[in-house]
N, C-alpha and C positions, 0 to 999 in steps of 0.2 A: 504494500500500500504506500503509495505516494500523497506527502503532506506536502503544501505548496506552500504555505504562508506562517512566517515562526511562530504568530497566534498558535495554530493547529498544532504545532509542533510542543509548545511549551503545555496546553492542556493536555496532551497525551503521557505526556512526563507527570503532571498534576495526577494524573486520574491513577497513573501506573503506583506511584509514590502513595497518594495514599490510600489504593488498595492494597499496597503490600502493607503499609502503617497499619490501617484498622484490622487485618488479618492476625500482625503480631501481635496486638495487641489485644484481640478475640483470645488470642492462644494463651496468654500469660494474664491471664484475668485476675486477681488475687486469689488462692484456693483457701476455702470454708473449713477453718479449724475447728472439731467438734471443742464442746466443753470438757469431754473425758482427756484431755490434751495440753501439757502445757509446760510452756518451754519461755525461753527469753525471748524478750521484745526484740520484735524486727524477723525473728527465727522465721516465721509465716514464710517471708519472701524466699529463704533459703528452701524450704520445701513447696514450695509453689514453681521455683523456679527447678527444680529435678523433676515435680509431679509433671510440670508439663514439656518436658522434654526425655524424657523416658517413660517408655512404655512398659516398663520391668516395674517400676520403684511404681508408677499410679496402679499396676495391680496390686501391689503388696499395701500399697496406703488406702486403697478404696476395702480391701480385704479386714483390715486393722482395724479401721476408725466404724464398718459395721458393726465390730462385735460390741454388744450392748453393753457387757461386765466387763469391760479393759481401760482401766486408767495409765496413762503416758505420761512422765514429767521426764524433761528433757534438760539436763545439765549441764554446761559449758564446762569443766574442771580441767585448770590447769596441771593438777596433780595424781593422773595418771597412776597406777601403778606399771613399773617397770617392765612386765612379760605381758601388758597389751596396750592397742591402738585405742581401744574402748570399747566400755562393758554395757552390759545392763543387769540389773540388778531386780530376780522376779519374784515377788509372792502370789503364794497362790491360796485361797480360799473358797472351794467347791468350782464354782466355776467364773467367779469373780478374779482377775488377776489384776494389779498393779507393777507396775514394770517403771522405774528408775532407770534411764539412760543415760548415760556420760560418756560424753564426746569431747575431744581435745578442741581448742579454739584454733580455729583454722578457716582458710579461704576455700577448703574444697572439701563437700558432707556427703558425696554423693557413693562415694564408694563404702563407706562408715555408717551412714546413716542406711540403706539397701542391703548391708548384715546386720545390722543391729534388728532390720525391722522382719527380716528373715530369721532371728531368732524370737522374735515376739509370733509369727508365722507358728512355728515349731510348739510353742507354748498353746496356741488356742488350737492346733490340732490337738492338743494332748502330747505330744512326742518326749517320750522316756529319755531323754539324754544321759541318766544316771547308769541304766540296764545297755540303751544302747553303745554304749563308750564301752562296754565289757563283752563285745559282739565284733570279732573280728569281719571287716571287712563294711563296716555298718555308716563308716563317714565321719562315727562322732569319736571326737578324743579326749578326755581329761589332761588338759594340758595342764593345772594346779588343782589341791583339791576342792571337791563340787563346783571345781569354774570347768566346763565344758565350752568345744569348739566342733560347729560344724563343717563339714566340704559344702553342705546345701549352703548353708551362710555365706561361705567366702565364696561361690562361685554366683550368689547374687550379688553380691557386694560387685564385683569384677565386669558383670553385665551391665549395669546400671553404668558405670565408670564408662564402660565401652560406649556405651549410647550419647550419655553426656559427650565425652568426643566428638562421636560422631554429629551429633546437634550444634556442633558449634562451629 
């Protein structure tokens, strides 16, 4: 198509611009924190902006935040312990669960935040990690004691990350 006059030329640029604008900006809408949920201010946009750029981490957060009896508090902790990146921390009570998260402060939650949520996953299945860490060949390890580690975990954690990349 031939535009003949830079009028024509400049609105086609206008329309192109801001259809890509209100596209991105459809995409990155802010995403709806339940109240079972709660983390530090601002946190929202760091998971708003992985839920809508992976398609791994919004099934696991659309999965999570349904379950009626699961509370989230999401912790920035400088102070780590030494044999991991970060934990969560689960109780459980029939089928009521709270789950304490801590995450180091950092620029990038995508690959931390998609195992941690892949071990809250594991939790509202039910999944034995105590039996299954004593089951050769089962994925789960006791890396310290009763802190478990999954291969399902860390190989969501690595998808999410993969995507993220690629999204950007």
């Amino acid at each position: 198509m031939r535009i003949k006059s830079s009028t024509g030329v400049t609105a086609m640029c206008l329309v192109l611009f801001v259809s890509s604008m209100s596209a991105e900006l459809g995409r990155c809408a802010r995403l709806k924190i339940p109240s079972s949920m709660q983390m530090p201010p601002g946190f929202d946009r760091v998971l708003g902006r992985i839920y809508h750029r992976s398609h791994t981490f919004r099934t696991q957060y659309d999965r999570i935040v349904s379950h009626p009896d699961l509370t989230i508090r999401v912790f920035l902790n400088v102070r780590l312990p030494s044999y991991c990146r970060a934990f969560t921390r689960v109780e459980r009570h029939g089928q009521t669960i709270r789950a304490d998260m801590h995450l180091p402060p950092s620029s990038d939650y995508s690959e931390l935040l998609a195992h941690e949520f892949e071990h809250l996953l594991e939790q509202i299945e039910g999944v034995d990690l105590r039996e299954l860490a004593r089951v050769r060949g089962s994925g789960i390890h006791e890396v310290e004691t009763e802190l478990y580690e999954s291969e399902r975990a860390q190989a969501a954690g690595r998808a999410v990350a993969a995507e993220m990349r690629e999204a950007d």
